[in-house]
C-alpha positions in Angstrom: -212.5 14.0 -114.0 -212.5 14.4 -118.1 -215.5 17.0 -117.9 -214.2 18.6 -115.1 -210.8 19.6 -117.6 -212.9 19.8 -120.8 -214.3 22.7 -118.5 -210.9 24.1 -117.9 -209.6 22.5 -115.2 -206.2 21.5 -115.0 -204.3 19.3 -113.0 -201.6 20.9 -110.2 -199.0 19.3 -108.1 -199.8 20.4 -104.2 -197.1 17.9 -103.1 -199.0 14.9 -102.9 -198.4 11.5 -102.5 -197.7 10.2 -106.1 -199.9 7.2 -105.1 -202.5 9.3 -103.5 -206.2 8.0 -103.6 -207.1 11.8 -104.9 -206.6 13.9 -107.6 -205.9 18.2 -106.9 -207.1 20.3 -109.6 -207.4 24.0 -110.2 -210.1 25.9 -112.0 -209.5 28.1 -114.5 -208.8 31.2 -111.7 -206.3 29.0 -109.7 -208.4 28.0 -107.0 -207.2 24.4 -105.9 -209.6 21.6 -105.0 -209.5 17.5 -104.6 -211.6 14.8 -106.5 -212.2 11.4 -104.6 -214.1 8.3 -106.1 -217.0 7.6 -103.9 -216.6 4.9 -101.0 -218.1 2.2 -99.3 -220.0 3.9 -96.2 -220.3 7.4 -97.4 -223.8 8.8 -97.2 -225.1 10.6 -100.2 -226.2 14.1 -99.7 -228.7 15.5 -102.1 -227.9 19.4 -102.8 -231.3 21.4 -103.9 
């Protein structure tokens, strides 16, 4: 989550659970998205 504000992320309040297992950021034009640690189970998908 570090590089993901050195890039110019920033952290925004989307009413979510203050012990929520997620974190929502924005990038730097607003657009809002959710950063989960991985979990047992989860298959990994290789993008090209």
């Amino acid at each position: 989550m570090a590089r993901l504000i050195a890039l110019g992320a920033r952290r925004i309040d989307v009413g979510q659970p203050v012990d929520a297992d997620w974190v929502v950021l924005a990038d730097p034009e607003g657009n809002a998205f959710c950063v989960l640690a991985p979990q047992t189970g989860w298959a990994q998908t290789v993008m090209p």
